[in-house]
N, C-alpha and C positions, 0 to 999 in steps of 0.2 A: 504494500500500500504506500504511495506517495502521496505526501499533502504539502501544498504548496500556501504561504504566508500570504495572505489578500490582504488585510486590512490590520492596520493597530488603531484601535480607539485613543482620544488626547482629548482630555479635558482642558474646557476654553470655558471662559467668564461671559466674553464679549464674543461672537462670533460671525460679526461685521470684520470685527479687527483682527480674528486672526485669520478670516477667510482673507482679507488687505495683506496682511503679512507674509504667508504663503502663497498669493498670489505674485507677491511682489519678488521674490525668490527664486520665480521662473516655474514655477508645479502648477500644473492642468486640475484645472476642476473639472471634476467628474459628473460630481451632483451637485444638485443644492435642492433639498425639497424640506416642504413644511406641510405639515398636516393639521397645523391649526395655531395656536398662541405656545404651544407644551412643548411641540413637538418640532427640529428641524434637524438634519442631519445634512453636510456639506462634506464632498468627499475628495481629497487633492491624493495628488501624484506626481512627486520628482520626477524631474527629467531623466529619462534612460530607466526606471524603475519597476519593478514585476508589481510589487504589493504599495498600498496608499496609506493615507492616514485619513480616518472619518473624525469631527467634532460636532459641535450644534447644541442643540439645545433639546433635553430629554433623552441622550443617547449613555449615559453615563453617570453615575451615582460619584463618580471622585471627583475629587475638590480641584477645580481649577488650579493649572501650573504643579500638581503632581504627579504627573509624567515624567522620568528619568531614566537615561542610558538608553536613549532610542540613536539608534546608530544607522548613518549613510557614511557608504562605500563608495571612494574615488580613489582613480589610478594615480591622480597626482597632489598631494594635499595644498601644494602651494599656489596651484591655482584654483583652486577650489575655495580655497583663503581670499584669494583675488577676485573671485564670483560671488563670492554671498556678502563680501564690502561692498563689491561697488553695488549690490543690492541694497542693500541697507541694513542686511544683518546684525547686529552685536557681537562678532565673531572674535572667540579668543585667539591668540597667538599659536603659532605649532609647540606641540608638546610630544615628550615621548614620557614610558614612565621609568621609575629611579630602578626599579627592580628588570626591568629589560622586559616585562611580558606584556599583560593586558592591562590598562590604565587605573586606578584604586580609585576608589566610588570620592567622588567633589573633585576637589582641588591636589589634595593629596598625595605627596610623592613627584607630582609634575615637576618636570624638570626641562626646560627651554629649549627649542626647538627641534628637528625631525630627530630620527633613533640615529647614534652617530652610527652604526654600518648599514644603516639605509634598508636593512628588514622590513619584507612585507609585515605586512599587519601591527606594524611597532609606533607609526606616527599617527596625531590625533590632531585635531581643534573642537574647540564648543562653542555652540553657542543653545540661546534658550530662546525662546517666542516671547512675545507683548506679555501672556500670562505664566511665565516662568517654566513653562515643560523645559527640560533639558534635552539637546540629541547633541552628540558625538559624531564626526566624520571622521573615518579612519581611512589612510593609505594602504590599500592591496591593488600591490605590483605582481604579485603572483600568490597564484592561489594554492592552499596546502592540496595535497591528495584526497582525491573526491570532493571534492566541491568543484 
């Protein structure tokens, strides 16, 4: 059996603004539907992307901006850094982490720009939405075996 990742729900407050946000990003809205005052769900998708992220209103019981570790994949982080500035992102600096593996939950351990031997899956940046979700983009230059 394979199952393939469609959708990660993200709690949004305002969902004028974060649909402006993600719009403004470069990601394709999918949907946007309402079914009355309770209900709307609005559905985007990154560029080059298999699965989306749905938010809105009535899709979700968590608290706006408590989304974290939601991770987008590019070949090259540096300009991926250069793409979501000149978007208007909030976009941290490149990072890799102190211990050489997968980066430790906040700020933590971060240690100033890409992994020095340039290791798939070792560099990062962050940034968070209007209502504080966290995602992560990470550098994969090559992918481990099976994937």
């Amino acid at each position: 059996m394979e199952y393939g990742l469609e959708v990660v729900v993200i709690p949004v407050g305002d969902v004028d603004r974060a649909k402006d946000f993600y719009q403004g990003l470069g990601w394709r809205e999918d949907a946007d539907f309402a079914t009355g005052e309770d209900f709307r769900v609005v559905q985007m998708t990154p560029p080059g992307s298999p699965a989306s992220v749905i938010f809105g209103k009535g899709v979700t019981s968590a608290a706006p901006g408590s989304a974290h570790g939601m991770m987008l994949v590019v070949e090259d982080i540096e300009a991926a850094r250069a793409d979501l500035t000149a978007h208007g992102a909030p976009v941290s600096g490149v990072f890799h982490d102190a211990g050489g593996v997968f980066h430790h939950a906040g700020t933590r351990a971060r240690v100033d720009g890409r992994a020095p031997d340039g290791q798939s899956y070792s560099s990062f940046l962050s940034f968070d939405d209007p209502d504080g979700n966290g995602w992560f983009v990470q550098e994969v230059t090559a992918r481990l075996p099976g994937r």
